[in-house]
LUMBALO-529084 format. One record per residue (C-alpha): x, y, z; residue number from 1; chain. Coordinates in nm, 3 decimals. Layout:
BEGIN
+---------+---------+---------+-----+--------+
|       u |       v |       w | num | cadena |
+---------+---------+---------+-----+--------+
|       X |       Y |       Z | NUM |      A |
...
+---------+---------+---------+-----+--------+
//
This chain:
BEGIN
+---------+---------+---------+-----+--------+
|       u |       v |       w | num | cadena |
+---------+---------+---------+-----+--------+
|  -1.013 |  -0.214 |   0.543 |   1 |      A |
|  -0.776 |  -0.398 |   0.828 |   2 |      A |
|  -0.739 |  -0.031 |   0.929 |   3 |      A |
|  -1.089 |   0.077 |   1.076 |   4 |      A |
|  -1.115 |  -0.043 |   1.367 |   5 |      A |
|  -0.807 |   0.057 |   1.528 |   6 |      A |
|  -0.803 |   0.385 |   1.336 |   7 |      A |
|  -1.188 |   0.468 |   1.443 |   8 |      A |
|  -1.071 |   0.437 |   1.840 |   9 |      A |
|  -0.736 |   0.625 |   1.742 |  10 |      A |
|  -0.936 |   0.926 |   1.559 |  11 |      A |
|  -1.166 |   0.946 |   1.862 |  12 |      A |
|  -0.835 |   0.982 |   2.119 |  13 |      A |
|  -0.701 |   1.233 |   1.871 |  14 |      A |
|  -0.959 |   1.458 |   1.851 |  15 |      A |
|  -1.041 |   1.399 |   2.198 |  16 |      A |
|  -0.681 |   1.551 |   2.336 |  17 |      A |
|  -0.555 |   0.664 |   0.855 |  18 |      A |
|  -0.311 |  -0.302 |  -2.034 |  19 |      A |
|   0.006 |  -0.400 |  -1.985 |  20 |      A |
|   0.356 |  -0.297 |  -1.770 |  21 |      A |
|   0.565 |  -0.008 |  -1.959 |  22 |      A |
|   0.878 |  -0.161 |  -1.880 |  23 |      A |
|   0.942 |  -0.549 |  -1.954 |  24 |      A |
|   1.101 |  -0.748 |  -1.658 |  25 |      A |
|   1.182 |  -0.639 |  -1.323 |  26 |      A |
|   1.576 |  -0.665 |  -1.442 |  27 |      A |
|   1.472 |  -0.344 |  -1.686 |  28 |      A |
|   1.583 |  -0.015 |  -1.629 |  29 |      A |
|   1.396 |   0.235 |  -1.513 |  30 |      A |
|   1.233 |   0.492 |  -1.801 |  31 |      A |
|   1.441 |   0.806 |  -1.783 |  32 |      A |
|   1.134 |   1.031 |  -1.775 |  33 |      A |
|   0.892 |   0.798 |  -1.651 |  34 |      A |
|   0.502 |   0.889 |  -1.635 |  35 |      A |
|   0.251 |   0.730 |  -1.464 |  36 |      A |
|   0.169 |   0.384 |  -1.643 |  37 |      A |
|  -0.155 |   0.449 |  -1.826 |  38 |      A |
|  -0.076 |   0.762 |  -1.910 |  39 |      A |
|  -0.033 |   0.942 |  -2.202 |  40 |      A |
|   0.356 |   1.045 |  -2.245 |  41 |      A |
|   0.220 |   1.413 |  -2.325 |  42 |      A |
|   0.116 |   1.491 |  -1.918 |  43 |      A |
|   0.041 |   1.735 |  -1.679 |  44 |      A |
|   0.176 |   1.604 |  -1.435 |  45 |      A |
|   0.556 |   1.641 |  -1.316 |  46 |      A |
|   0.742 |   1.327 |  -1.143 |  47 |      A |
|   0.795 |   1.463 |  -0.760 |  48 |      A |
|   0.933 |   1.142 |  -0.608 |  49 |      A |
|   1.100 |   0.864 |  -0.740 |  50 |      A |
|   1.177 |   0.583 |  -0.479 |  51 |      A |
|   1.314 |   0.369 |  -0.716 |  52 |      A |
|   1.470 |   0.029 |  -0.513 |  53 |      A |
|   1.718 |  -0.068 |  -0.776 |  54 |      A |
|   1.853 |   0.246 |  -0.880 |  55 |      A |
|   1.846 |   0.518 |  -0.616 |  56 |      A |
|   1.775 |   0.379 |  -0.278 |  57 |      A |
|   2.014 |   0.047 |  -0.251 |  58 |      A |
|   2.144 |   0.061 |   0.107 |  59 |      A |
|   2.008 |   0.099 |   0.479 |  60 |      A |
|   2.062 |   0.450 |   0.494 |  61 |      A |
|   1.927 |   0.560 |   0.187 |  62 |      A |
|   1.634 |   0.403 |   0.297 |  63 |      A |
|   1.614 |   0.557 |   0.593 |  64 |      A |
|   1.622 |   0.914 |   0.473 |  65 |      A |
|   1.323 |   0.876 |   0.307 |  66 |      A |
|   1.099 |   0.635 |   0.465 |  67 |      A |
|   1.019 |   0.538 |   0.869 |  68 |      A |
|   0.993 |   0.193 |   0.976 |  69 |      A |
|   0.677 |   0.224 |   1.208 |  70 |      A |
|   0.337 |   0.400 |   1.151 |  71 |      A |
|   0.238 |   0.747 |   1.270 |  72 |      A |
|   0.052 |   0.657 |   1.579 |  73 |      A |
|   0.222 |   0.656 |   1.944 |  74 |      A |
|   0.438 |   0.943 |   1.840 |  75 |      A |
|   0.579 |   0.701 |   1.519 |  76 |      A |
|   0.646 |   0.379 |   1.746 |  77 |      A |
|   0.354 |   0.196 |   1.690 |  78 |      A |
|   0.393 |  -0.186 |   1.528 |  79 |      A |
|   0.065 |  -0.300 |   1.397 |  80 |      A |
|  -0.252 |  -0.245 |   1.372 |  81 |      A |
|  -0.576 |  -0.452 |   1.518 |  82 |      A |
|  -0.536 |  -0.822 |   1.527 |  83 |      A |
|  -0.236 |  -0.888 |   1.292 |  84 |      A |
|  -0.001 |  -1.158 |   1.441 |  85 |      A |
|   0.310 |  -0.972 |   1.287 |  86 |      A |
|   0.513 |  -0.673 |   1.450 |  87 |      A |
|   0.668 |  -0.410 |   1.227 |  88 |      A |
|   1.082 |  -0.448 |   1.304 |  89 |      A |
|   1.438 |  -0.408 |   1.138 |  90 |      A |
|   1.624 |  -0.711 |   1.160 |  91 |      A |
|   1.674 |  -0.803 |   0.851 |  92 |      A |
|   1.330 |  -0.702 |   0.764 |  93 |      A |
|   1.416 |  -0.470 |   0.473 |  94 |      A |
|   1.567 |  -0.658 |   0.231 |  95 |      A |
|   1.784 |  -0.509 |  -0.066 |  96 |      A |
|   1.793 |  -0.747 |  -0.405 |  97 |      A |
|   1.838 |  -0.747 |  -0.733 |  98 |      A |
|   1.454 |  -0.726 |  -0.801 |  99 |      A |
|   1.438 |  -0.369 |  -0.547 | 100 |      A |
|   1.295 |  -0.405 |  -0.185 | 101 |      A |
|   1.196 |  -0.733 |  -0.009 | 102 |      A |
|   0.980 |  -0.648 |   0.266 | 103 |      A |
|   1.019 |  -1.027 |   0.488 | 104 |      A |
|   0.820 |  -1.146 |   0.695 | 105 |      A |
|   0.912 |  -1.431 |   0.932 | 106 |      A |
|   0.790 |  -1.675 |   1.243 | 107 |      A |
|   1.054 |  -1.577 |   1.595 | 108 |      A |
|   0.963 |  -1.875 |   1.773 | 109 |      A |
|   0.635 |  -2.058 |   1.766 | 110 |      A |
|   0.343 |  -1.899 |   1.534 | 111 |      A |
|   0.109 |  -1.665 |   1.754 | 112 |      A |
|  -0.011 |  -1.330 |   1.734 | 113 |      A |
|   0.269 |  -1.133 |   1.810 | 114 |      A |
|   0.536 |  -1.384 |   1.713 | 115 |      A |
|   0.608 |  -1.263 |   1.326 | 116 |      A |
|   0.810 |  -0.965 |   1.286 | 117 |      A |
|   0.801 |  -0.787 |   0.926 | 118 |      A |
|   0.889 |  -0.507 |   0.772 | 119 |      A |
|   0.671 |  -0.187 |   0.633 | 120 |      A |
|   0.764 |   0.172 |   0.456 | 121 |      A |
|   0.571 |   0.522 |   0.600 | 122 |      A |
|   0.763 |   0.765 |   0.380 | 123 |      A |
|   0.858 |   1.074 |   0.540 | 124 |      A |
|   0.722 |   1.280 |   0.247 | 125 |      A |
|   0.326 |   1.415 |   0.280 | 126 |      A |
|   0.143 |   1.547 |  -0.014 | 127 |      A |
|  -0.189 |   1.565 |  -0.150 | 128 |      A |
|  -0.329 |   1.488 |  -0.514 | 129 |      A |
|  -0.188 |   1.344 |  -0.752 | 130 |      A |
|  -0.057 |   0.982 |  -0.921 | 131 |      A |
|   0.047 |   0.708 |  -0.653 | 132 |      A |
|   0.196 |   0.444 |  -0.784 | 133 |      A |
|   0.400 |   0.115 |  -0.679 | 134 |      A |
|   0.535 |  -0.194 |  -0.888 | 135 |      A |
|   0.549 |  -0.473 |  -0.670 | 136 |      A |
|   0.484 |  -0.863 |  -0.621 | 137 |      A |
|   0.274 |  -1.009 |  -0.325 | 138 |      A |
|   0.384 |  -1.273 |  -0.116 | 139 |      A |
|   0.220 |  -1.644 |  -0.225 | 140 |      A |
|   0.145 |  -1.815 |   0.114 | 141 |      A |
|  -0.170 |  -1.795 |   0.331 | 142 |      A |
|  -0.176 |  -1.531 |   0.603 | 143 |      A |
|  -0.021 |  -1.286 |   0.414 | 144 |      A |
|  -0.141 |  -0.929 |   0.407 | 145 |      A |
|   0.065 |  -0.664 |   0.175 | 146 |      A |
|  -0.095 |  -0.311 |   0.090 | 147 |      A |
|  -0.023 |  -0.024 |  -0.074 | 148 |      A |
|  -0.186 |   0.308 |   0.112 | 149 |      A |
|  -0.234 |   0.647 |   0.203 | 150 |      A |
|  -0.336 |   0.803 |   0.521 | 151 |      A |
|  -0.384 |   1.155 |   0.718 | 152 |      A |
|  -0.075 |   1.306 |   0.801 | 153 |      A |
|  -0.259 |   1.464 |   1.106 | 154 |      A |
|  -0.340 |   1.120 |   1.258 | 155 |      A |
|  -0.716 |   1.144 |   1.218 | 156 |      A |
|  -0.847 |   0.875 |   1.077 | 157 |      A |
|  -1.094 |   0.853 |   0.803 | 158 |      A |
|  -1.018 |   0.934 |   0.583 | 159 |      A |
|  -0.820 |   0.681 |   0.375 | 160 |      A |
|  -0.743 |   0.534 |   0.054 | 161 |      A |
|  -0.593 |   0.161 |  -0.047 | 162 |      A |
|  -0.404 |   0.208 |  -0.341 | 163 |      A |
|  -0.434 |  -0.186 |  -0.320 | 164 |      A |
|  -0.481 |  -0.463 |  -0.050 | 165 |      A |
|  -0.393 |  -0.864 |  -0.165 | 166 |      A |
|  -0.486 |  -1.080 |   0.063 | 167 |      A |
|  -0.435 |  -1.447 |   0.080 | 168 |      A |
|  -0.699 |  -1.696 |   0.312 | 169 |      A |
|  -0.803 |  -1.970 |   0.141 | 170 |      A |
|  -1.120 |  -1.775 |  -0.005 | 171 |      A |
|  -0.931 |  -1.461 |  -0.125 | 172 |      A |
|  -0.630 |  -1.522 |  -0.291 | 173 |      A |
|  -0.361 |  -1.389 |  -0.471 | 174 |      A |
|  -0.577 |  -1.362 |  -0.785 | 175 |      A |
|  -0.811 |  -1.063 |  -0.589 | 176 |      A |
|  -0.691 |  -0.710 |  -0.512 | 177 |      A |
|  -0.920 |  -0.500 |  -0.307 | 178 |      A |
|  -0.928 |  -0.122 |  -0.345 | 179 |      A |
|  -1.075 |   0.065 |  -0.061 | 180 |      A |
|  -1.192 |   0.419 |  -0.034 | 181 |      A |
|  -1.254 |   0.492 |   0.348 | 182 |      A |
|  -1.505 |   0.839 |   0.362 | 183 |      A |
|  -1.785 |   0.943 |   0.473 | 184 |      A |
|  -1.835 |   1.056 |   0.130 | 185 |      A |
|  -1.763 |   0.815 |  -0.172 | 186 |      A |
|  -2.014 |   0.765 |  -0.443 | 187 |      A |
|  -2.101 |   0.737 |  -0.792 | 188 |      A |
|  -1.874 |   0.468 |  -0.947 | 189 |      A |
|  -1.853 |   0.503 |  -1.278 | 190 |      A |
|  -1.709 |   0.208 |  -1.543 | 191 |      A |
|  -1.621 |  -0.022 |  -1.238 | 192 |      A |
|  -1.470 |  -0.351 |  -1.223 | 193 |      A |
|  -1.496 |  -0.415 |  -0.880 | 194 |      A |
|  -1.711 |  -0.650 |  -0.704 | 195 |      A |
|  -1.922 |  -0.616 |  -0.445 | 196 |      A |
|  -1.643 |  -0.683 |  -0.196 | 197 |      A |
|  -1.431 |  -0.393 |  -0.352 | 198 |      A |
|  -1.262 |  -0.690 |  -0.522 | 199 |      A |
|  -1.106 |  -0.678 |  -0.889 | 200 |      A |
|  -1.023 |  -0.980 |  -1.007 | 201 |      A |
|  -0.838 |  -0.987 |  -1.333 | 202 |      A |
|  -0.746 |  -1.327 |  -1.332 | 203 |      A |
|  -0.359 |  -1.253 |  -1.290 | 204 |      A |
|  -0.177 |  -1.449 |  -1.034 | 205 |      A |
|  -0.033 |  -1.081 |  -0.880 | 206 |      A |
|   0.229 |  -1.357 |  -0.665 | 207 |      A |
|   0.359 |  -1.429 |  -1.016 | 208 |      A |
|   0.520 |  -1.207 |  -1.117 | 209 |      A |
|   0.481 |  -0.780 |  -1.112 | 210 |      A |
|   0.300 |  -0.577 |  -1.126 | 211 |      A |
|   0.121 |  -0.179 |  -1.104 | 212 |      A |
|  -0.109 |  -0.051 |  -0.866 | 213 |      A |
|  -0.180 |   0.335 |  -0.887 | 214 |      A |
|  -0.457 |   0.590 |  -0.788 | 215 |      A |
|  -0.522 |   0.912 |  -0.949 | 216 |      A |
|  -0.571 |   1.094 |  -0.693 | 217 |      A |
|  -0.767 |   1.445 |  -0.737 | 218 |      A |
|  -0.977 |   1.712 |  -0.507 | 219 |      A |
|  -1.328 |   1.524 |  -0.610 | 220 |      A |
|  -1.214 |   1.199 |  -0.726 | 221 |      A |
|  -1.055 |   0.881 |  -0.640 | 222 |      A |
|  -0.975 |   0.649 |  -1.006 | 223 |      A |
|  -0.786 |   0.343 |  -0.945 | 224 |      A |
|  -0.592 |   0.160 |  -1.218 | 225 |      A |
|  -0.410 |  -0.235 |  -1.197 | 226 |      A |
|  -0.129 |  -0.231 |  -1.489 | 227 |      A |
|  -0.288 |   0.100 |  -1.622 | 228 |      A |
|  -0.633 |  -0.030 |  -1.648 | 229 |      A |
|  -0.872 |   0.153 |  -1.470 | 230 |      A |
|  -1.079 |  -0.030 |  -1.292 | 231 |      A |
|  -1.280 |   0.226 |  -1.092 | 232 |      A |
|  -1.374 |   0.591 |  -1.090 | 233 |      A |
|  -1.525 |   0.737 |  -0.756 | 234 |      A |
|  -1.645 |   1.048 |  -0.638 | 235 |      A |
|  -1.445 |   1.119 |  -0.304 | 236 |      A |
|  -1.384 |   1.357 |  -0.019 | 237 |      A |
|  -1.089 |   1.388 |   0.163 | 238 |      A |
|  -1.217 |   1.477 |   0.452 | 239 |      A |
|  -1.256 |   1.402 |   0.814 | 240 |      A |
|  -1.634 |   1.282 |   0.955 | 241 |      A |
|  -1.696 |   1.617 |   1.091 | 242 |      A |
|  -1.617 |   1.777 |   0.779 | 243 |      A |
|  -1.270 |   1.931 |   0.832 | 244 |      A |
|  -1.053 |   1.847 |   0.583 | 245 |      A |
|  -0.784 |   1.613 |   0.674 | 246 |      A |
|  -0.472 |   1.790 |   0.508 | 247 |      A |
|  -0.162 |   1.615 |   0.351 | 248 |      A |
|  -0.150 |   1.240 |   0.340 | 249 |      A |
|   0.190 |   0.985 |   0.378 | 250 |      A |
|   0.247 |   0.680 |   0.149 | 251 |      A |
|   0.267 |   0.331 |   0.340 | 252 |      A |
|   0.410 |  -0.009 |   0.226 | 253 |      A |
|   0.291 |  -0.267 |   0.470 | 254 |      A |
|   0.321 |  -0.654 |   0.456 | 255 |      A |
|   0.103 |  -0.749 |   0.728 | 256 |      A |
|   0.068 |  -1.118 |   0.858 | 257 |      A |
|  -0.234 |  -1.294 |   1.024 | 258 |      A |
|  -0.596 |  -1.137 |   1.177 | 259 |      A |
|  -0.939 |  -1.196 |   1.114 | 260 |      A |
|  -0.903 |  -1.180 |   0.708 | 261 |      A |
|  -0.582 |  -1.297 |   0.613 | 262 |      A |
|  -0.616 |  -1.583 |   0.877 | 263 |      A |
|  -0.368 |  -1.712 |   1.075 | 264 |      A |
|  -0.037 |  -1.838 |   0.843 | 265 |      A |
|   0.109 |  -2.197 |   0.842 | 266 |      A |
|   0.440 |  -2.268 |   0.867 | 267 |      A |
|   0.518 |  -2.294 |   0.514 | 268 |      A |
|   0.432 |  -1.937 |   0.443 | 269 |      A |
|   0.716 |  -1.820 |   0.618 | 270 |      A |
|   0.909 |  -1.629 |   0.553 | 271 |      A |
|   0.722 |  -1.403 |   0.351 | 272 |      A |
|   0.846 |  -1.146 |   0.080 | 273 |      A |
|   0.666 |  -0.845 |  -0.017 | 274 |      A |
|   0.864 |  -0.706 |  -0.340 | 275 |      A |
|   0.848 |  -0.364 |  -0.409 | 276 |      A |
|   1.039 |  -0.244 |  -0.759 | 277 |      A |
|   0.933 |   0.135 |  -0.693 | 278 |      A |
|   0.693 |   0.410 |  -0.586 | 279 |      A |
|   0.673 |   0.724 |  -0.771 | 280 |      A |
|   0.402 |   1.053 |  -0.700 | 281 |      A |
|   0.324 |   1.294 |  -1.010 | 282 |      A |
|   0.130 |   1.578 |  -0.910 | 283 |      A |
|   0.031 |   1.887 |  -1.097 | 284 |      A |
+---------+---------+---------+-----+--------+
//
């Protein structure tokens, strides 16, 4: 959603010249063969990444093998997007602990748009169908803005699609996730849960504790699933609004801070912590 507006002028530049958890606590192992949670152990579907931040990506470097530290736009330099008050950096913004990967967000001088520096993932891998999935705990404090999503590796924007948005501002809280599907063709929900403001609320405090967001991903079809339940089946093109299809797509991790819908954040949400266990891609 926090994405159209700048995405809709950067598209037009562009084309002128985006149940339950399987395993118990967050100090748990990883499954050896893990599947998407939700699924059935018996799959189709073979495990093609596995950024997993306790086990196999545990230092700066490894990090930055797999994953950039900006998004796409300005040639992979650009910081933010619309009217978010935080700035996407690398001091200290990427966080190793024993939980995985603490994205932090926090206040470099006096609070004002442009004053909050955080940190976000854009991994380096593109792909297209498929399970996305993360395991991760939002931030508690007002302003905050953490998303899981996926967006055109060619730059043209729509289409896209939030895995999940949380979104903290006194009227949305931490007890809401929002699940987008930006197209000019989505239809025909079937079974669900969300609300009329692509809201699912499951009455789980998601700053509690973790938890799993995933989309399964296919050529007509969009199905998104909170801890494995799914919570919404759409019909879904991924395709540009002339038509063209818009190719492979890149995974982003993004804790944004401020704008229009989170709000602007008090002192006492800062610093922030977006905490991300792992994200894993199946596809057939």
């Amino acid at each position: 959603m926090r994405r159209a507006t700048f995405l809709r002028w950067m598209a037009g530049s562009v084309l002128g010249a985006s149940p339950l958890l399987r395993s118990g606590d967050s100090n748990a192992g990883p499954a050896a063969d893990p599947v998407p949670v939700g699924f059935p152990r018996k799959t189709d579907y073979r495990l093609v990444k596995n950024w997993d931040f306790r086990t196999t990506i545990r230092d700066q470097a490894a990090l930055q093998a797999e994953f950039h530290t900006r998004l796409i736009y300005g040639n992979g330099t650009l910081d933010h997007l619309n009217d978010e008050w935080s700035r996407y950096r690398d001091n200290d913004n990427h966080r190793f602990t024993t939980s995985g990967l603490s994205l932090v967000a926090r206040s470099r001088g006096p609070l004002a748009p442009g004053s909050v520096e955080s940190g976000m993932l854009r991994s380096k891998w593109s792909g297209r169908y498929g399970v996305y999935e993360v395991r991760m705990k939002a931030p508690a404090g007002q302003g905050m803005w953490p998303a899981f999503w996926l967006n055109p590796q060619d730059q043209i924007w729509p289409p896209e699609i939030d895995v999940v948005e949380i979104v903290n501002n006194g009227r949305d809280t931490t007890r809401d996730s929002f699940h987008f599907l930006h197209s000019s063709r989505v239809s025909g929900e079937e079974g669900s849960q969300l609300d009329r403001r692509h809201a699912y609320s499951g009455h789980l405090d998601y700053a509690e504790g973790f938890h799993v967001f995933s989309v399964e991903w296919t050529k007509a079809r969009v199905r998104h699933l909170v801890d494995g339940v799914t919570i919404a089946d759409r019909s879904f093109d991924w395709v540009h609004d002339d038509g063209r299809d818009a190719g492979p797509a890149h995974v982003l991790v993004t804790l944004a801070v401020g704008g229009q819908w989170p709000g602007p954040p008090p002192p006492s949400s800062l610093p922030g912590h977006l905490d991300v266990e792992y994200l894993r891609i199946w596809q057939r």
